[in-house]
C-alpha positions in Angstrom: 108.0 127.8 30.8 105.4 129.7 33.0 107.0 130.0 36.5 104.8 132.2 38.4 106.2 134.7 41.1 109.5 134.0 42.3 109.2 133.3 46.4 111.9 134.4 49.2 110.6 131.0 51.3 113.2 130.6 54.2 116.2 131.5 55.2 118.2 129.8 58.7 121.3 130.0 60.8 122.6 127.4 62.3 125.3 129.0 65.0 126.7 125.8 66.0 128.6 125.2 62.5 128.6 128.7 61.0 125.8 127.2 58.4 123.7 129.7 56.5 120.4 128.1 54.2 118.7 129.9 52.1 115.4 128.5 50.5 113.6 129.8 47.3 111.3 128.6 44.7 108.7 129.6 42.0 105.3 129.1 42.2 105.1 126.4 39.8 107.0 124.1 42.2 110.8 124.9 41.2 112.6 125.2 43.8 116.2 125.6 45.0 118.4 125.7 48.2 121.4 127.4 48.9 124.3 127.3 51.6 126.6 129.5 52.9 129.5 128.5 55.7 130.6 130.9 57.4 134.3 130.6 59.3 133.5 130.7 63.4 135.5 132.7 65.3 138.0 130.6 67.5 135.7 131.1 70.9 132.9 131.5 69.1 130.3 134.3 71.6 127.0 132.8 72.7 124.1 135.0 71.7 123.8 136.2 75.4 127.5 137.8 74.7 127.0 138.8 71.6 124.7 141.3 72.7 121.1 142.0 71.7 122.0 145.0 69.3 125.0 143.0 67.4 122.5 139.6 67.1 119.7 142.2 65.6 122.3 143.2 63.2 123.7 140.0 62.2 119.7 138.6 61.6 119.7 141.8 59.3 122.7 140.8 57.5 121.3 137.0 57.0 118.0 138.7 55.4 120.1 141.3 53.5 122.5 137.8 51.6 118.8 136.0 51.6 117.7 139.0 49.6 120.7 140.0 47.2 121.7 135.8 46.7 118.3 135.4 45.2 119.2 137.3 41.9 121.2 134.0 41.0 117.8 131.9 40.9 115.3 135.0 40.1 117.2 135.4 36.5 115.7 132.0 35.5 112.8 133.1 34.7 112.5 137.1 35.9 108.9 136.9 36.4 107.6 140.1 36.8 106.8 139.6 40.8 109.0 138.7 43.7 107.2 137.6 47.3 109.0 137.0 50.8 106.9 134.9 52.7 110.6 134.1 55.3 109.6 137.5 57.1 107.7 140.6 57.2 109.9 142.8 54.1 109.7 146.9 55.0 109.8 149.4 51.7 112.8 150.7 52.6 114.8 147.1 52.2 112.7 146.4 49.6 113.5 149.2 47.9 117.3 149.1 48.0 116.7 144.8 46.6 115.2 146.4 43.9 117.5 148.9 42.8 120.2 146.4 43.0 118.1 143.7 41.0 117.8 146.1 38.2 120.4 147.7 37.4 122.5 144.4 38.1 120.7 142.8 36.0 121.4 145.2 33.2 123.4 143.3 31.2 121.9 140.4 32.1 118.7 141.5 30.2 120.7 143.1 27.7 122.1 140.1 26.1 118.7 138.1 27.1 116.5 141.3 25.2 114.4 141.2 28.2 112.8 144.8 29.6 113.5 145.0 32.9 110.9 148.3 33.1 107.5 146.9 34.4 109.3 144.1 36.3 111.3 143.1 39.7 108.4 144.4 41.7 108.8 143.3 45.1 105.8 143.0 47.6 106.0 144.5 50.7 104.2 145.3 53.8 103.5 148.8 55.9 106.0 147.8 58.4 109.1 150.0 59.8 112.5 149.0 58.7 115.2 147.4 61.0 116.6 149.7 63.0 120.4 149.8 63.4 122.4 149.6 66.9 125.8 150.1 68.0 128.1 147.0 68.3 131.4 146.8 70.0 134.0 146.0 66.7 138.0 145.7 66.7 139.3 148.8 64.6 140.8 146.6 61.9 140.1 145.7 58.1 138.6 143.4 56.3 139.6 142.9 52.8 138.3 140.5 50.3 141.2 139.5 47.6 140.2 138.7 44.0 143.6 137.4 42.9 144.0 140.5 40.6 146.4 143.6 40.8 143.5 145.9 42.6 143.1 144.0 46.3 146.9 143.5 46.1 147.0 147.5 46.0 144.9 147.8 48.2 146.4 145.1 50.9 149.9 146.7 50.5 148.9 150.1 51.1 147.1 149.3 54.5 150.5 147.1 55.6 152.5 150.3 54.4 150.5 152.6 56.9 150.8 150.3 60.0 147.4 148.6 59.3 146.7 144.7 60.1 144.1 143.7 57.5 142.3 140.4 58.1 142.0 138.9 54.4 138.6 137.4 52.7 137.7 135.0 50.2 134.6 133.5 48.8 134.4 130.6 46.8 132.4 127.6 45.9 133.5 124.1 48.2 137.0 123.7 46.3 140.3 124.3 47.1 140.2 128.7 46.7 141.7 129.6 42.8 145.5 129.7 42.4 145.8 133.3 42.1 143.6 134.1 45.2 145.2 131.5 47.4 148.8 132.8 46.6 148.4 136.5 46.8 147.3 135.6 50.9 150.6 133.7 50.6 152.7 136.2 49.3 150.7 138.7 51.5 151.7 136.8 55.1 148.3 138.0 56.3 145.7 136.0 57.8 142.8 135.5 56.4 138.8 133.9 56.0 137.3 131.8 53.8 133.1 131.7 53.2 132.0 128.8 51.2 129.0 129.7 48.9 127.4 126.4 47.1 124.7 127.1 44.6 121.6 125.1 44.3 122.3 122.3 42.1 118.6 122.4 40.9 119.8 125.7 39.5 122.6 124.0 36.8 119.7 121.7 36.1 116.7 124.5 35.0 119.8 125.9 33.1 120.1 122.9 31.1 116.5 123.0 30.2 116.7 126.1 29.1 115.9 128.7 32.1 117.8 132.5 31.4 121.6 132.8 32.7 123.9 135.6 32.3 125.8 138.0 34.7 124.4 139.0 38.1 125.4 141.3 40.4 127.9 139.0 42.1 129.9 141.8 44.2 126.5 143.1 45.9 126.4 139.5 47.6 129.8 139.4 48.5 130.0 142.6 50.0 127.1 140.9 52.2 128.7 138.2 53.0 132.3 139.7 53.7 130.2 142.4 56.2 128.5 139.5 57.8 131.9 137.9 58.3 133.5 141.0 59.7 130.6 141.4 62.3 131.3 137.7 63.1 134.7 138.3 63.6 134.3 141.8 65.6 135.9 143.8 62.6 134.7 147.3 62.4 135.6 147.8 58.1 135.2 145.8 55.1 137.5 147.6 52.4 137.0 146.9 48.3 139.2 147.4 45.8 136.4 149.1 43.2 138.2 151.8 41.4 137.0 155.3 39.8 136.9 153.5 36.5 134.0 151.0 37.7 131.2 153.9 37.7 131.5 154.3 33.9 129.0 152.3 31.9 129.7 150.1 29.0 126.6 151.3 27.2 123.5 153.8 26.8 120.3 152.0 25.7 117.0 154.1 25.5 119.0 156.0 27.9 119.3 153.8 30.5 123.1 152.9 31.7 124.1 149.5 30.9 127.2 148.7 33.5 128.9 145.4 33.9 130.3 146.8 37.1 127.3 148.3 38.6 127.9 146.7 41.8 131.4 148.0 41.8 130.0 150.9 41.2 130.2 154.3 44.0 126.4 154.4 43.4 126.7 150.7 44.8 128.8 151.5 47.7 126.6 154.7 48.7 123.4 152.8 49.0 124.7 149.4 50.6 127.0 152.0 53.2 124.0 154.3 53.7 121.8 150.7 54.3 124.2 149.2 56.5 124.3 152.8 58.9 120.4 153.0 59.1 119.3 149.7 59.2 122.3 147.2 60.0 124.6 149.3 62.9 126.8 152.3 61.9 129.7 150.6 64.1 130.6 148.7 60.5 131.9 150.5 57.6 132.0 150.0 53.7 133.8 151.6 51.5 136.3 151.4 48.6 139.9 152.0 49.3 140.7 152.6 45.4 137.8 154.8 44.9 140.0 158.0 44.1 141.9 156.0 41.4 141.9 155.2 37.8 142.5 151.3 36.6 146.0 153.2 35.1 146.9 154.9 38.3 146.1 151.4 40.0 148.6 149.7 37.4 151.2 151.9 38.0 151.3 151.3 42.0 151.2 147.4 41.0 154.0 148.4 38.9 156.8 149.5 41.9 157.1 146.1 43.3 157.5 142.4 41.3 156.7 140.4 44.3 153.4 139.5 42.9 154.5 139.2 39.5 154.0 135.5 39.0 150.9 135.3 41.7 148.7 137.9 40.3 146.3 136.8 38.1 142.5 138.4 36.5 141.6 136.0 34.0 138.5 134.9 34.4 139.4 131.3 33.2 141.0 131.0 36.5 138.4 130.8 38.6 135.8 128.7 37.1 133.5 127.3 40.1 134.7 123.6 38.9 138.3 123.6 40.2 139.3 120.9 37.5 138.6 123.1 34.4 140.5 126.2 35.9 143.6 127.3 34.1 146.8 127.9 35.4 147.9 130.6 33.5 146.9 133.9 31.9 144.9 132.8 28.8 145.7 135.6 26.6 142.9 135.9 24.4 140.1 137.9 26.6 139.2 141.6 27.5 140.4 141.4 31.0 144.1 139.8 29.7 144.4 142.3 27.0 143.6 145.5 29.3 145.8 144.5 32.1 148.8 143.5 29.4 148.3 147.5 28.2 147.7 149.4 31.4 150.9 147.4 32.7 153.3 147.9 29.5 152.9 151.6 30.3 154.5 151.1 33.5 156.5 147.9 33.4 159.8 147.1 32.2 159.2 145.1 28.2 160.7 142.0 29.9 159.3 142.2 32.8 155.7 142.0 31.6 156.2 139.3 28.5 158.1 137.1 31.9 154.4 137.7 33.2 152.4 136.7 30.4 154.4 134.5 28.4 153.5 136.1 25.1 153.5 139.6 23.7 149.7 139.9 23.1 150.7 144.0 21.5 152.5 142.2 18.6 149.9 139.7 17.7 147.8 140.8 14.9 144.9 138.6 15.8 144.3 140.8 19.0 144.0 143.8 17.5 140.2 144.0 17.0 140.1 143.3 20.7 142.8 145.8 21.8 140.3 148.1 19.3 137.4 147.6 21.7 139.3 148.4 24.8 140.2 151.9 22.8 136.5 152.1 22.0 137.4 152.3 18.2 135.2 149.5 16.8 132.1 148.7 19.9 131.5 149.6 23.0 133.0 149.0 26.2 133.4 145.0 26.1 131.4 143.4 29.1 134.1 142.6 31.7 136.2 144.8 34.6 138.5 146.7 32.4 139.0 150.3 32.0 137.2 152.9 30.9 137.8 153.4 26.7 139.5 156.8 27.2 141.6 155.6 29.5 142.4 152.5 27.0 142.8 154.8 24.1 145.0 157.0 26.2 147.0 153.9 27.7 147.6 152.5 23.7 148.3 156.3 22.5 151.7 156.3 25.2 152.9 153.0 23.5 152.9 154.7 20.2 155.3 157.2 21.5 157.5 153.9 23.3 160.9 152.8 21.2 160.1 149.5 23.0 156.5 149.3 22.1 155.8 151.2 18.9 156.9 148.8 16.1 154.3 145.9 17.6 152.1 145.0 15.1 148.7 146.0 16.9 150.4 149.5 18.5 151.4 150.5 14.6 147.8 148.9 13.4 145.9 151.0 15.8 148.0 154.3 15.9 146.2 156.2 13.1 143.3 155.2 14.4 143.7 156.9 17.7 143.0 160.3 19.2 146.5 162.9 19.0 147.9 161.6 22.6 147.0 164.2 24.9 150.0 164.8 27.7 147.6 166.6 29.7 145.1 164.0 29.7 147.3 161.7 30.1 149.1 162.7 33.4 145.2 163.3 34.6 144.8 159.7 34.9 147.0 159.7 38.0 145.2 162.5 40.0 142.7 161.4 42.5 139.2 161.6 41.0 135.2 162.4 41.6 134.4 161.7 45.1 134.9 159.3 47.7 133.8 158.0 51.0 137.0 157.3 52.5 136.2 157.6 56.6 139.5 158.6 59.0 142.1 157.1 59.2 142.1 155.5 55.7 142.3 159.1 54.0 145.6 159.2 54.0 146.5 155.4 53.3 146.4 156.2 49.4 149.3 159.1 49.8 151.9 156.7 51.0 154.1 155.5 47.9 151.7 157.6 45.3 
């Protein structure tokens, strides 16, 4: 189907009920709407309160979601050009879409054996770029939670240093998954939810055969969780992307192929440097978890069981159709298997099997999949898991474990593996590369490490 250039049509805020539309369409006719409902604050500000600067940089956050929320209707068809006829679009924005476009969509065109080289090229005008403003913001967090063992980390550590972190969640209009709604449970911490409904037209050009795959999904969150701090007067928005995001799950004619490129510290540079220049530099974003390995994560998760049964990072738990969404861990995927490792090496035997249900280590028919954690077999499988030394490493301690080593896939996979490496091993606690963690969160990380 020939769909012509892919059109940024219109984009609106409607302050009254928090409503955000976005409007896009292909030149053959095709087109879609989108909503996003954003939580007002209790006495909601008029826009003469608000301020002129803090209005500009809201406007700029609408355009910036408009922008990035696109990439769920562009993948369709990925025609090769990409027009915004809502507003006059600057180089510089332009320029940052882009980037994220493409190297989002790497897997994306990947599995779909698309090129991605002479496409995504966005038109633009020679006009200056928005220019960013102070705004008056509260000195307090806000943290999205993903129902998984990293945002938990990351909200305990802030309590632990005295912090009051304002919680975040983004979901489709359904009740918010299990494992999301009871971490802010167990949490006691207030928290936001933004309702993102896709264009139904969307699941329809799907079903006649328009492109799908994986998009860059935490690039629009972070968006939307910044536009919802500003909202709110919160000066941070604090992820949960650990060290292990940056590494990519595979090289192809030398470009990096990363399911977690928007997790990614490349990711958080450009959308923190972005936000500074051309948004306000009163709103920060950054990655608490940066420093840490997926390992070194685990074994903070480890020192407290109050999450135990609410935790959860299955991705069959938080299917956008709340009927079809499973209750428990399912046991058979990348993401169960590499959180069932990375936790044995730190959690009592019981313990964990209480958690799971099922001893996935002594189950023969997991073992090609434990295999591609360890990077033995394929590469990296495409999910947020670990990085396949750290695997390998992880898998090599359980060999040397009275209570793990006789499982079927730990004896299976144990000639197979590099010598364990003590060394390397104890390495994976230690803070790594760089980070952009600003004053006062520097220290949070050192409490309970």
């Amino acid at each position: 189907m020939e769909a012509g250039a892919f059109i940024f049509n219109h984009y609106a805020y409607n302050r009254e009920n928090g409503m955000l539309t976005l409007d896009y369409a292909f030149e053959n006719g095709l087109a879609f709407r989108e909503t996003i409902a954003f939580p007002l604050p209790s006495h909601p500000p008029s826009t003469t309160q608000l301020g002129e600067a803090a209005n500009a940089a809201l406007d700029s956050c609408f355009r910036l979601i408009f922008l990035l929320a696109g990439v769920s209707y562009y993948k369709a068809f990925v025609p090769e050009n990409l027009i915004c006829r809502a507003f006059t679009l600057d180089p510089v924005t332009a320029g940052f879409v882009e980037k994220v476009y493409r190297h989002g969509l790497g897997e994306f065109a990947y599995r779909n054996g698309i090129d991605l080289t002479d496409r995504i090229k966005i038109t633009t005008e020679a006009v200056d770029s928005p220019i960013a403003h102070p705004v008056p913001l509260t000195a307090r967090p806000l943290v999205p939670v993903g129902g998984g063992k990293d945002s938990i980390v990351t909200i305990e550590a802030l309590k632990a240093k005295g912090f009051a972190p304002v919680l975040f969640a983004l979901g489709p209009d359904a009740p918010l998954p299990a494992p999301i709604r009871d971490t802010i449970a167990a949490s006691g911490l207030p928290f936001l939810k933004v309702t993102r409904t896709l264009s139904p037209a969307l699941i329809e050009a799907n079903k006649n055969g328009a492109l799908n795959g994986h998009v860059p999904i935490t690039a629009i969150l972070s968006v939307i969780a910044m536009t919802t701090a500003l909202m709110h007067g919160l000066d941070s928005v604090v992820m949960s992307n650990e060290h292990s995001a940056d590494a990519p799950n595979l090289m192809v004619n030398g470009q990096e192929i990363n399911h977690q490129y928007s997790k990614s510290f490349a990711f958080e540079k450009d959308l923190a440097a972005y936000t500074r220049a051309h948004i306000t530099p009163s709103l920060r974003y950054f990655s608490l978890l940066r420093p840490m390995t997926e390992a070194a994560i685990a074994r903070r998760f480890a020192q407290s069981a109050v999450y135990d049964h609410v935790f959860r990072s299955c991705n069959t738990s938080f299917r956008q159709d709340a009927a079809t969404r499973a209750s428990h861990w399912c046991c058979a995927c990348p993401k169960c298997r590499f959180v069932f490792l990375a936790l044995a090496n730190f959690m009592d035997k019981e313990r964990l099997l209480g958690i799971f249900g099922v001893n996935m280590l002594d189950d023969e028919t997991q073992t090609d999949g434990f295999a591609a954690l360890c990077g033995l077999d394929t590469h990296k499988p495409f999910e947020c898991v670990g990085t396949v030394q750290e695997s390998a490493l992880l898998m090599a301690f359980l060999v040397r474990q009275t209570a793990w080593q006789n499982d079927r896939v730990v004896i299976t996979l144990a000639p197979r593996l590099p010598p364990f490496n003590e060394a390397a091993y104890q390495a994976l606690f230690a803070p790594q590369g760089t980070c952009a963690l600003p004053p006062p969160y520097d220290e949070v990380l050192h409490a309970g490490a």
